[in-house]
N, CA, C and O atoms as CSV, one atom per row, in Angstrom:
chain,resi,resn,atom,element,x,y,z
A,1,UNK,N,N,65.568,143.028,74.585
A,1,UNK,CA,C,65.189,143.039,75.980
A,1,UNK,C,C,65.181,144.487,76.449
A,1,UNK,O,O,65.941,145.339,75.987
A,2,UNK,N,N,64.346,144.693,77.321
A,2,UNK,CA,C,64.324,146.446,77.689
A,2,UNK,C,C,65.036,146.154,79.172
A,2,UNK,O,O,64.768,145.241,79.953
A,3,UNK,N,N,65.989,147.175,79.307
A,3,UNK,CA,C,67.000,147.256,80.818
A,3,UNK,C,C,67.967,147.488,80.412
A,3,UNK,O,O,68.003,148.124,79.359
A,4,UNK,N,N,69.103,147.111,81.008
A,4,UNK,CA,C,70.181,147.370,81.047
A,4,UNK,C,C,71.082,147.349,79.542
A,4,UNK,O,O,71.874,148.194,79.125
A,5,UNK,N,N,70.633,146.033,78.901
A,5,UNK,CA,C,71.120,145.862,77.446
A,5,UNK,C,C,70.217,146.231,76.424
A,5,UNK,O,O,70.434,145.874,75.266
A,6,UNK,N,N,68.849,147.165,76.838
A,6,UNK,CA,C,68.395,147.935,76.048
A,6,UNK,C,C,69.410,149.744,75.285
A,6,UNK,O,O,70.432,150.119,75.859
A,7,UNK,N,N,68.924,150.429,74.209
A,7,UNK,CA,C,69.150,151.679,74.279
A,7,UNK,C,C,68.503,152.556,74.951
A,7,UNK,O,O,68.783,153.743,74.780
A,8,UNK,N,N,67.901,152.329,75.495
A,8,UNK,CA,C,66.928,152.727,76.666
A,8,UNK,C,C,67.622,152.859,77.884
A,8,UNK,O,O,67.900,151.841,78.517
A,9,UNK,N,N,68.063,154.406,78.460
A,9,UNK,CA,C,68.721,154.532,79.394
A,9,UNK,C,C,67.644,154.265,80.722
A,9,UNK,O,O,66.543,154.816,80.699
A,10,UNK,N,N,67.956,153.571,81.631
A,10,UNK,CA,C,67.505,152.910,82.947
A,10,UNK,C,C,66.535,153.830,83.351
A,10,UNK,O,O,65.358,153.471,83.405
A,11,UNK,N,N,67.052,155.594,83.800
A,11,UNK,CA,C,66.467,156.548,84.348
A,11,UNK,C,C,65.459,156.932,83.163
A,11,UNK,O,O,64.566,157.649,83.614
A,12,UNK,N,N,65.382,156.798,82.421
A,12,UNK,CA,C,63.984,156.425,81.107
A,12,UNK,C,C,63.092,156.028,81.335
A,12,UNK,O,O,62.104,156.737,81.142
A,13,UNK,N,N,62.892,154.488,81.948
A,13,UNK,CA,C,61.818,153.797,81.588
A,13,UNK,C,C,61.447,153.788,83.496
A,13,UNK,O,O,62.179,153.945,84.474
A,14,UNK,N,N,59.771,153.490,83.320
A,14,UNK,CA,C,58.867,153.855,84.505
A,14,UNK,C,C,59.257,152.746,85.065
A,14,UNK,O,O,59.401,151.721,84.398
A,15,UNK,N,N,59.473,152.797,86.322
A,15,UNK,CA,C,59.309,151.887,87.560
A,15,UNK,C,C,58.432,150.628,86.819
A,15,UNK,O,O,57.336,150.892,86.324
A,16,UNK,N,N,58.874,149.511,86.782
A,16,UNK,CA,C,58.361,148.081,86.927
A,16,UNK,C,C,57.919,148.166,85.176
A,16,UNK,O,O,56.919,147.624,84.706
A,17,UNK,N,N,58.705,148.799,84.563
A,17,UNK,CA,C,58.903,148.429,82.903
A,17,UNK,C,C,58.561,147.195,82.734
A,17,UNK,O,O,58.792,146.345,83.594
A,18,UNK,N,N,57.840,146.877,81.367
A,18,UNK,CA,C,57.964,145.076,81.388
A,18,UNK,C,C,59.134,144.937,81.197
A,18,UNK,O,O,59.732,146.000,81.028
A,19,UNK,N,N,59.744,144.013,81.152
A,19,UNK,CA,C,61.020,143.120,81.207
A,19,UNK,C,C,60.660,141.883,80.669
A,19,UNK,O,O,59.950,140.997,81.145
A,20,UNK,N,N,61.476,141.979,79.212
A,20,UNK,CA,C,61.124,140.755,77.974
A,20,UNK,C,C,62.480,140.256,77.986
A,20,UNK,O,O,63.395,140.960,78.414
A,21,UNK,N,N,62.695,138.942,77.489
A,21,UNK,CA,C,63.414,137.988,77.260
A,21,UNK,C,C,63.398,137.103,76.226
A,21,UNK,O,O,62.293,136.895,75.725
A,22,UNK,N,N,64.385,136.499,75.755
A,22,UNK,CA,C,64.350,134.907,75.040
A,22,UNK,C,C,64.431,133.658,76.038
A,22,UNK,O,O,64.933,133.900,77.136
A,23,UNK,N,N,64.065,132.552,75.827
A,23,UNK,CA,C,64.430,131.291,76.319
A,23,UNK,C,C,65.964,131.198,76.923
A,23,UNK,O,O,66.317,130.898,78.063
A,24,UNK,N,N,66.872,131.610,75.605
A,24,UNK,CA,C,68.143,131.795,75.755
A,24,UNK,C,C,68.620,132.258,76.797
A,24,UNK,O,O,69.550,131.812,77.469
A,25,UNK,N,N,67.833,133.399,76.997
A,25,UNK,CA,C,68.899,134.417,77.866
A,25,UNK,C,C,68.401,133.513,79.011
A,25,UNK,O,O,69.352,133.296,79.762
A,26,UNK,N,N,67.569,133.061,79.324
A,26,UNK,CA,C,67.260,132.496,80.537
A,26,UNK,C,C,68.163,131.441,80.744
A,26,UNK,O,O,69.051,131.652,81.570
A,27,UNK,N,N,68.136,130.427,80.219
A,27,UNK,CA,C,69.211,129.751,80.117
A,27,UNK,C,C,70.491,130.109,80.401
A,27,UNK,O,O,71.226,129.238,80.866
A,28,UNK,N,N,70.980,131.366,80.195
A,28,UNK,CA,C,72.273,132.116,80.565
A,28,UNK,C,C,73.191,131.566,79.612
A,28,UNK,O,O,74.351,131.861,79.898
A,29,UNK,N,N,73.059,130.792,78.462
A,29,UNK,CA,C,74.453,130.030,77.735
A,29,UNK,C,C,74.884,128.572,77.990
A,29,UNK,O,O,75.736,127.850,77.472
A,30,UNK,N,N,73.697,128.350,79.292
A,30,UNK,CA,C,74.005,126.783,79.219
A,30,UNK,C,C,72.797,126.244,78.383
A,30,UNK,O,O,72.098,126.794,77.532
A,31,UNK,N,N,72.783,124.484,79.119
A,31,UNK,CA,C,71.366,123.786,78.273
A,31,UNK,C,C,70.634,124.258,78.904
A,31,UNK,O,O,71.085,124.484,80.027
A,32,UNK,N,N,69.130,124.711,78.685
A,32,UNK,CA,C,67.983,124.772,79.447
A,32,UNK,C,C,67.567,123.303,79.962
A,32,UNK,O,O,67.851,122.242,79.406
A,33,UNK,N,N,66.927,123.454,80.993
A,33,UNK,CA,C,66.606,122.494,81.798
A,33,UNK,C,C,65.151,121.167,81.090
A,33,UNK,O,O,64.059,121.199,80.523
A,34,UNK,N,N,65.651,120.668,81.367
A,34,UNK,CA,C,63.687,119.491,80.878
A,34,UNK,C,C,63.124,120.205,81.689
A,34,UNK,O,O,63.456,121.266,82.218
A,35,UNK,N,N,61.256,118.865,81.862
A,35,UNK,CA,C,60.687,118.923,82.755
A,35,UNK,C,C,61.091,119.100,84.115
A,35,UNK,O,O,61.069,119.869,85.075
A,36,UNK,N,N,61.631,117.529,83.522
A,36,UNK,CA,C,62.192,116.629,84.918
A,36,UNK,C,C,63.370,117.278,85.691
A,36,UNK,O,O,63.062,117.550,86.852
A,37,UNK,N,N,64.427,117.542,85.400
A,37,UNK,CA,C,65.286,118.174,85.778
A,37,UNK,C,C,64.739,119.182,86.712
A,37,UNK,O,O,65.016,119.151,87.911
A,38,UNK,N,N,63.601,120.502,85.933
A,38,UNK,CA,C,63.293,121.571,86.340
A,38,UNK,C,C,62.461,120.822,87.984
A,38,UNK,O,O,63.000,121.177,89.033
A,39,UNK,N,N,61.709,120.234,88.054
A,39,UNK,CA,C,61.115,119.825,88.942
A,39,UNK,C,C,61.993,119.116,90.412
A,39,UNK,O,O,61.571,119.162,91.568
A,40,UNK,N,N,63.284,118.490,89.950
A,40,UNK,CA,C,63.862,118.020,91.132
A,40,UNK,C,C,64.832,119.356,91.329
A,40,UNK,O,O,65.594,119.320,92.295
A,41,UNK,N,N,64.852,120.361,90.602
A,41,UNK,CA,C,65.795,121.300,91.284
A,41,UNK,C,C,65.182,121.818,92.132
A,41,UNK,O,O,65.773,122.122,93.169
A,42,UNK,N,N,63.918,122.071,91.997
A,42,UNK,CA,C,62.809,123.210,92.951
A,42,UNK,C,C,62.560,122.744,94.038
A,42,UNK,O,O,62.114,123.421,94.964
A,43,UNK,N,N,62.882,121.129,94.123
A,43,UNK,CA,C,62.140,120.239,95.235
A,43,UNK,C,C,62.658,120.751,96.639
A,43,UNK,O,O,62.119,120.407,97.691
A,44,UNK,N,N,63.900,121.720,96.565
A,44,UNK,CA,C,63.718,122.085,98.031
A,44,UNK,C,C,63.163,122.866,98.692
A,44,UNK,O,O,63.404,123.052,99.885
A,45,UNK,N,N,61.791,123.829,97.608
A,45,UNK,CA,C,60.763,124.467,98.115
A,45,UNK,C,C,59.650,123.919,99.088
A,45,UNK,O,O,58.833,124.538,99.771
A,46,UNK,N,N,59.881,122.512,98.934
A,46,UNK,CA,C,58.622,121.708,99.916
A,46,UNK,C,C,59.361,121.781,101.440
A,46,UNK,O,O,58.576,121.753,102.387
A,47,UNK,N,N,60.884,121.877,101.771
A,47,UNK,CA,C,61.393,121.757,103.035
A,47,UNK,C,C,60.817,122.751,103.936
A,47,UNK,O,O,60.909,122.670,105.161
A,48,UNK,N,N,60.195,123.735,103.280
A,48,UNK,CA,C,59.582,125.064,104.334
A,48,UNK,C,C,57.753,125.606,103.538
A,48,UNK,O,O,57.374,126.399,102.675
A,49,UNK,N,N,57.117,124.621,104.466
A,49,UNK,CA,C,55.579,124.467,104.257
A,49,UNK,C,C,55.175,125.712,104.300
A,49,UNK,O,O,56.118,126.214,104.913
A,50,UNK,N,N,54.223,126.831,104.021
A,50,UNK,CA,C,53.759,127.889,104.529
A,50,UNK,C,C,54.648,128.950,103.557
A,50,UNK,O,O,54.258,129.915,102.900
A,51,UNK,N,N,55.649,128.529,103.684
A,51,UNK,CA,C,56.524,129.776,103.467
A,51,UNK,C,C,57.146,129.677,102.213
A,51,UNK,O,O,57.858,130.579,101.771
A,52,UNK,N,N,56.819,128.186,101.365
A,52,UNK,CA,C,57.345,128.446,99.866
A,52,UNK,C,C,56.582,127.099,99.599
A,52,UNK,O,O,56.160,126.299,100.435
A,53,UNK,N,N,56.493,127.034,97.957
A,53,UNK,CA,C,55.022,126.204,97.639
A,53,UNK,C,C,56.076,125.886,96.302
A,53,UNK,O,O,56.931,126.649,95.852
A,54,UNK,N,N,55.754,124.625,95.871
A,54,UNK,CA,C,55.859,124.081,93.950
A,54,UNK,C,C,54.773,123.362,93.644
A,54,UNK,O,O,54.252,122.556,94.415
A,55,UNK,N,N,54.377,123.624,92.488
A,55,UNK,CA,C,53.336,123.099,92.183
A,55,UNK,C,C,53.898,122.872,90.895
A,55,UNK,O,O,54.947,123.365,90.482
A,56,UNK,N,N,52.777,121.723,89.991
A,56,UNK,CA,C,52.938,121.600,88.610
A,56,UNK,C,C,51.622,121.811,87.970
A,56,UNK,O,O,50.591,121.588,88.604
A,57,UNK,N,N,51.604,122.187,86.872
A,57,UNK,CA,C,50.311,122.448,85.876
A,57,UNK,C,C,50.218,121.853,84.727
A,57,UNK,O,O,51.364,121.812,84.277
A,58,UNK,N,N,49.342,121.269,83.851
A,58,UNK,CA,C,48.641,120.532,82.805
A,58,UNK,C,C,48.015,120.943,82.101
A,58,UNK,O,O,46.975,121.378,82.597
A,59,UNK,N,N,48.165,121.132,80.342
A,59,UNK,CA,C,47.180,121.435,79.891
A,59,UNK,C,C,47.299,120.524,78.565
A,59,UNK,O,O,47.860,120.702,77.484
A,60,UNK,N,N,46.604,119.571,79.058
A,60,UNK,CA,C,46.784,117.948,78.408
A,60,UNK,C,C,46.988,118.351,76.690
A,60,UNK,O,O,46.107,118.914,76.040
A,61,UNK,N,N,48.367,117.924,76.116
A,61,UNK,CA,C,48.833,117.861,74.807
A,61,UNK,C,C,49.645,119.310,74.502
A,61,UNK,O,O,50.655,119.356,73.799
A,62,UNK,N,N,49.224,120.114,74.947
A,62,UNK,CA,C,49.972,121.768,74.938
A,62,UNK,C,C,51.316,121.878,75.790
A,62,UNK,O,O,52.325,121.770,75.093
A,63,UNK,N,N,51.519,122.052,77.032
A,63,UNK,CA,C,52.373,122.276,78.002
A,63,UNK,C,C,52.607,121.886,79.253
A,63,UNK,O,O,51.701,121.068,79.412
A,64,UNK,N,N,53.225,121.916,80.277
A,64,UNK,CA,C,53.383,121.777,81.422
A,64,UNK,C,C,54.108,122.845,82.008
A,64,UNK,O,O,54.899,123.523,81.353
A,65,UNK,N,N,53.899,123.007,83.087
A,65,UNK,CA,C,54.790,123.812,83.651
A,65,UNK,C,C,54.871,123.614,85.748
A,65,UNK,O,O,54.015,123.311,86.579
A,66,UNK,N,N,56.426,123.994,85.852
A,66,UNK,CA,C,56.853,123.946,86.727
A,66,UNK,C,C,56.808,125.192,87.543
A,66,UNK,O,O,57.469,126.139,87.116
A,67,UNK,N,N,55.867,125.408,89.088
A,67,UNK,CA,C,55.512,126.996,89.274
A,67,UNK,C,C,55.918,126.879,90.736
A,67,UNK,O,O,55.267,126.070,91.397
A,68,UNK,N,N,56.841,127.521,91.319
A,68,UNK,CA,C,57.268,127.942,92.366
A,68,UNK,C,C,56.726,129.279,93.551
A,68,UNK,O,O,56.087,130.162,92.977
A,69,UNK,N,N,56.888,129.462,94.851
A,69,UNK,CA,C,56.459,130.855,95.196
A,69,UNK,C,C,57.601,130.698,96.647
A,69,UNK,O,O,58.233,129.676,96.917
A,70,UNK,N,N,57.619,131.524,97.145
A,70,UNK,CA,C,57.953,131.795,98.176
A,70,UNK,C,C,57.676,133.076,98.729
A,70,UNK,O,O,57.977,134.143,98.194
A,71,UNK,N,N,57.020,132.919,99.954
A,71,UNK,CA,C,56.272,134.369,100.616
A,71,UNK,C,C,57.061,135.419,100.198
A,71,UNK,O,O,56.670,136.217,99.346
A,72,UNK,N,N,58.482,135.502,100.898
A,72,UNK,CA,C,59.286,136.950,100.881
A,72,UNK,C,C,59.774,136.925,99.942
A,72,UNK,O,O,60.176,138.089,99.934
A,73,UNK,N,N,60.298,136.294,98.546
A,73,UNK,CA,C,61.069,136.269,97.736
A,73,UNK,C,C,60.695,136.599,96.477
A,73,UNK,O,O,61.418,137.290,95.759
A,74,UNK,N,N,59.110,135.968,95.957
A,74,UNK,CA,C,58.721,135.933,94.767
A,74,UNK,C,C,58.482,134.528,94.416
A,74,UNK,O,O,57.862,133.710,95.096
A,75,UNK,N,N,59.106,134.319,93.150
A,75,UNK,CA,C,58.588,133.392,92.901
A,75,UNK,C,C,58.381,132.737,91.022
A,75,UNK,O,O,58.894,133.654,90.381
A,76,UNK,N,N,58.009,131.904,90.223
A,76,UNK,CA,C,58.253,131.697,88.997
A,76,UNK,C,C,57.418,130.577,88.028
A,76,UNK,O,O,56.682,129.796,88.632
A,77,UNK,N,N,57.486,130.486,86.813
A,77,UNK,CA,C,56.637,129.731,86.404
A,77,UNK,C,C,57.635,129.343,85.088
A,77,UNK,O,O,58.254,130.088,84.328
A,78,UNK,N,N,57.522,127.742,85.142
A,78,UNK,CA,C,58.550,127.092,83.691
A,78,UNK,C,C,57.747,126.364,82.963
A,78,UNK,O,O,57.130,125.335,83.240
A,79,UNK,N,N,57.827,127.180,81.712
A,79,UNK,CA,C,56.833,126.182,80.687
A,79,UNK,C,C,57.300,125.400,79.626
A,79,UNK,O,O,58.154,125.820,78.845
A,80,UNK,N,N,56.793,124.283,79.548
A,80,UNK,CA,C,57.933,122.937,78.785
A,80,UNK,C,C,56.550,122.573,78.052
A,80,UNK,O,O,55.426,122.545,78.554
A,81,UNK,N,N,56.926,122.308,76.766
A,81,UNK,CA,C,56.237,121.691,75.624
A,81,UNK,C,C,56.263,119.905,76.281
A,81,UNK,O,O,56.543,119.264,77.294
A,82,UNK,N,N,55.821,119.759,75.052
A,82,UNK,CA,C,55.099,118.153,75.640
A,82,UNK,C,C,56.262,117.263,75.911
A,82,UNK,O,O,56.305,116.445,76.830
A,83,UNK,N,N,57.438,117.543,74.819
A,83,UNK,CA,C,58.082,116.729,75.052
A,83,UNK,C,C,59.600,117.034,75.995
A,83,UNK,O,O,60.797,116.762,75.898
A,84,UNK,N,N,58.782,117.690,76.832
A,84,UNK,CA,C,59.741,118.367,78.328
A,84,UNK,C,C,60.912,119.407,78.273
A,84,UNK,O,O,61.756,119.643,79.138
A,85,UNK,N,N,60.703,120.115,76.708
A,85,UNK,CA,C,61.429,120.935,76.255
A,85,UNK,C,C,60.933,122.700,76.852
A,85,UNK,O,O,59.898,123.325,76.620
A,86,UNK,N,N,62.156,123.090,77.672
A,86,UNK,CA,C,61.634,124.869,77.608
A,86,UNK,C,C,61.034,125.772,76.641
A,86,UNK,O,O,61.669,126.140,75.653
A,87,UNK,N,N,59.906,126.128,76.862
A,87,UNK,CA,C,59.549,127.234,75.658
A,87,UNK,C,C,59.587,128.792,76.181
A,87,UNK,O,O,60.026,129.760,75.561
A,88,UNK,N,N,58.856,128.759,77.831
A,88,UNK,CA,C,58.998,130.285,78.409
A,88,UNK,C,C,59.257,130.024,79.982
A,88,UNK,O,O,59.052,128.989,80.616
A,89,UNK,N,N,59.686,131.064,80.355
A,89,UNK,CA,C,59.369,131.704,81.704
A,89,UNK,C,C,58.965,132.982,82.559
A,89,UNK,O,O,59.176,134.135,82.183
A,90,UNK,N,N,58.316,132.607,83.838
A,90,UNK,CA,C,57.805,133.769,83.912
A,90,UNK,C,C,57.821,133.933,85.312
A,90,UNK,O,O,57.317,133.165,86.132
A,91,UNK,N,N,58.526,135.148,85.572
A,91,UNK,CA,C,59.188,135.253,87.245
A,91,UNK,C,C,58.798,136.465,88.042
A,91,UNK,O,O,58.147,137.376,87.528
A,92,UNK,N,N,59.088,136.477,88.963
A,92,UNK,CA,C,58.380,137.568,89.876
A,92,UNK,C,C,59.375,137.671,91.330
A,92,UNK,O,O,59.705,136.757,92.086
A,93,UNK,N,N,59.618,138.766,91.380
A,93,UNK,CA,C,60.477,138.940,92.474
A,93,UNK,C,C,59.833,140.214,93.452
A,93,UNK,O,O,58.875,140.915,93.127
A,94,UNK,N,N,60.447,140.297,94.456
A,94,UNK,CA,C,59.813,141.369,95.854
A,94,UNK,C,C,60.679,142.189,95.830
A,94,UNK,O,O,61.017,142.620,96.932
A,95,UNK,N,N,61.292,142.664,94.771
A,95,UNK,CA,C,62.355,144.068,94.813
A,95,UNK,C,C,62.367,144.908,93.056
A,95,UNK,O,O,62.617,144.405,91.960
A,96,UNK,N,N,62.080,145.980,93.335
A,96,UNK,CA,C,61.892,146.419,91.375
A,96,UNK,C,C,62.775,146.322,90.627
A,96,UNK,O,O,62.609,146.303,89.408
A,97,UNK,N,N,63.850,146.243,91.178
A,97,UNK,CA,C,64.849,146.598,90.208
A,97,UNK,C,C,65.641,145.003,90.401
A,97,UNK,O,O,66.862,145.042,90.244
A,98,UNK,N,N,65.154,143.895,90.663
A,98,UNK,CA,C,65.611,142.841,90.385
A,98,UNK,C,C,65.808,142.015,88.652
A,98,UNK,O,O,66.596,141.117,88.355
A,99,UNK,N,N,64.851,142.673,87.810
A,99,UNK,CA,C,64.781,142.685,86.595
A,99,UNK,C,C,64.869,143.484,85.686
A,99,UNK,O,O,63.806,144.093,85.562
A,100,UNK,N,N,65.694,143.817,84.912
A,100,UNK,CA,C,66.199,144.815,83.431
A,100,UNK,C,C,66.363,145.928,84.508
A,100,UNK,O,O,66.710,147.037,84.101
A,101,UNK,N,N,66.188,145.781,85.601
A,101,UNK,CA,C,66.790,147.053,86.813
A,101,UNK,C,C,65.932,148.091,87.163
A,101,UNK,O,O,66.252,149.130,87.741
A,102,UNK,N,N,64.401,147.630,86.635
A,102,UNK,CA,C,63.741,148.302,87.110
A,102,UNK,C,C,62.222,147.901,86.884
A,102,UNK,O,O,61.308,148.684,86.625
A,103,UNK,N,N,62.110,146.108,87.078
A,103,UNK,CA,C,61.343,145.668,87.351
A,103,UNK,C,C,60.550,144.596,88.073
A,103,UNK,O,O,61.316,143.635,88.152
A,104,UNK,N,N,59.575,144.337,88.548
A,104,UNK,CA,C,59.257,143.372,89.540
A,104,UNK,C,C,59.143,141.993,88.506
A,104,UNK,O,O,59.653,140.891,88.704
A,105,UNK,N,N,58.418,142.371,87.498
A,105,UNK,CA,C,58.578,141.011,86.560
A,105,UNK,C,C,59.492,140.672,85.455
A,105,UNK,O,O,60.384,141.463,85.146
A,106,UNK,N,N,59.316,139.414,84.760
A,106,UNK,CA,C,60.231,139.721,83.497
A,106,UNK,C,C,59.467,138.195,83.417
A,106,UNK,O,O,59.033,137.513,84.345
A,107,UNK,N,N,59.470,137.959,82.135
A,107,UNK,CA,C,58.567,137.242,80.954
A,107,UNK,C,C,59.466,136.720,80.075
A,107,UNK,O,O,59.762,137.737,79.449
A,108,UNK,N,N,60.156,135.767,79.555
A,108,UNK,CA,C,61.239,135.178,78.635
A,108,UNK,C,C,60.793,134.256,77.853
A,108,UNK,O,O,60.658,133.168,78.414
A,109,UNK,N,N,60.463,134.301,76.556
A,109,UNK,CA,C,59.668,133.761,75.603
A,109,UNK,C,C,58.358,133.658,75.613
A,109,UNK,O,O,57.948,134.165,76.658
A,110,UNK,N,N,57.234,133.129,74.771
A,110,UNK,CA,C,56.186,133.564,74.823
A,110,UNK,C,C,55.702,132.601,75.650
A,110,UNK,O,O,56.238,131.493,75.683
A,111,UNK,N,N,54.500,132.945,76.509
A,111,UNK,CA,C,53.574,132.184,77.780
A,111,UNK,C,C,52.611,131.494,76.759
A,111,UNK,O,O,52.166,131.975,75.717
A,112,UNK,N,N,52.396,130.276,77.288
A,112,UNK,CA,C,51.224,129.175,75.832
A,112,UNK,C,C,50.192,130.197,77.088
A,112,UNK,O,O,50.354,130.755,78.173
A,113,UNK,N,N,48.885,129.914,75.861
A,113,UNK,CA,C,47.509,129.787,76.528
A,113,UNK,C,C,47.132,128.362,76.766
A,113,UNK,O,O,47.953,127.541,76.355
A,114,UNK,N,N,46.091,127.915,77.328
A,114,UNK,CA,C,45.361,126.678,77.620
A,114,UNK,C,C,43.713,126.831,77.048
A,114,UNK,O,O,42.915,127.191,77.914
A,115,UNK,N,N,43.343,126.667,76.124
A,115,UNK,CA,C,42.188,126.591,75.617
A,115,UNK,C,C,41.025,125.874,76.733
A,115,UNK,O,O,39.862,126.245,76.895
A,116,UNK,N,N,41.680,124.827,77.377
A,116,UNK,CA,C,41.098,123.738,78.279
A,116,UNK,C,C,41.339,124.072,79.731
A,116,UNK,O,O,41.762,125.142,80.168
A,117,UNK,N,N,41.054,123.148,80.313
A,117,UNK,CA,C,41.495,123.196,81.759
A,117,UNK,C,C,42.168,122.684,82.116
A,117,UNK,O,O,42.348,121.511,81.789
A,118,UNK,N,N,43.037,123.456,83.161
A,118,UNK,CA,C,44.595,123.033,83.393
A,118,UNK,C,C,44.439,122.257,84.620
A,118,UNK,O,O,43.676,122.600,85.523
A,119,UNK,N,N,45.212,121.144,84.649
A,119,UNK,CA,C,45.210,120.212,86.148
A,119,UNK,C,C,46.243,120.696,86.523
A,119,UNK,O,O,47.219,121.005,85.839
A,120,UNK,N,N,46.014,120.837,88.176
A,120,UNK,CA,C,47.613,121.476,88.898
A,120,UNK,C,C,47.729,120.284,90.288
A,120,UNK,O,O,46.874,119.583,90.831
A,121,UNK,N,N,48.779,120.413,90.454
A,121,UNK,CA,C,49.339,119.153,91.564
A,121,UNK,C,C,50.066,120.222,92.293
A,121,UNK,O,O,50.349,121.371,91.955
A,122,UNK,N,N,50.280,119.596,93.308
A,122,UNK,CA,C,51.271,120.204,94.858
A,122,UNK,C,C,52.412,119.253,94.993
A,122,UNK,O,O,52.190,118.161,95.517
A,123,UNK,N,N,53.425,119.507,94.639
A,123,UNK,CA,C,54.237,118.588,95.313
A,123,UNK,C,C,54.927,118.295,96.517
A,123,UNK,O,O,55.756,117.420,96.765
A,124,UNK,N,N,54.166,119.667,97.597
A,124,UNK,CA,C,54.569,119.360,98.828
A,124,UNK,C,C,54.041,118.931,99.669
A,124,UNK,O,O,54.490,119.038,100.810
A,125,UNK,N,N,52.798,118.238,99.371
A,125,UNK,CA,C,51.772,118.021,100.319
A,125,UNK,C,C,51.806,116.163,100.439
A,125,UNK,O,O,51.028,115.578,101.193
């Protein structure tokens, strides 16, 4: 990972460095989350319309994923294999140094592509 637990001293690397990850670290040492799980935790993004959004995405037989935003905050994307298992994530925050300490994003295992077209749902609407 490049940041803080890189050899890469902080004052080194340029403003908004990528910031890589494992599944793991995301997880922090516990279980990673399912689908399902991931989806009723987020559900209290629908309590404030306008101002924070969840959606879900499809890419029939490949992945799913669970994608969050919120105006001032940022915001995230959870991608689960078919059988509702974590494979990546991919997050975004409104401050640089919220990630490896000196970046707006950070990326934790690899992002699937979708060869096809992805169906997306709202779940706050």
């Amino acid at each position: 990972m490049v940041g803080p637990d890189s050899a890469e001293p902080l004052s080194k690397l340029p403003i908004n460095a990528p910031c890589t990850g494992t599944v793991a670290q995301y997880c922090g040492g516990t279980q990673c989350p399912t689908y399902e799980a991931a989806v009723a935790r987020r559900a209290a993004y629908c309590a404030h319309p306008g101002q924070q959004s969840l959606q879900t995405h499809q890419c029939a037989g490949l992945y799913r994923t669970v994608s969050w935003r919120d105006t001032a905050l940022g915001g995230g994307d959870e991608y689960f294999d078919d059988a509702g298992r974590l494979v990546a994530a991919s997050l975004v925050s409104d401050y640089g140094s919220q990630y490896c300490g000196r970046s707006f994003t950070q990326t934790l295992g690899t992002i699937p592509e979708c060869p096809g077209a992805v169906v997306s749902t709202s779940l706050c609407d």
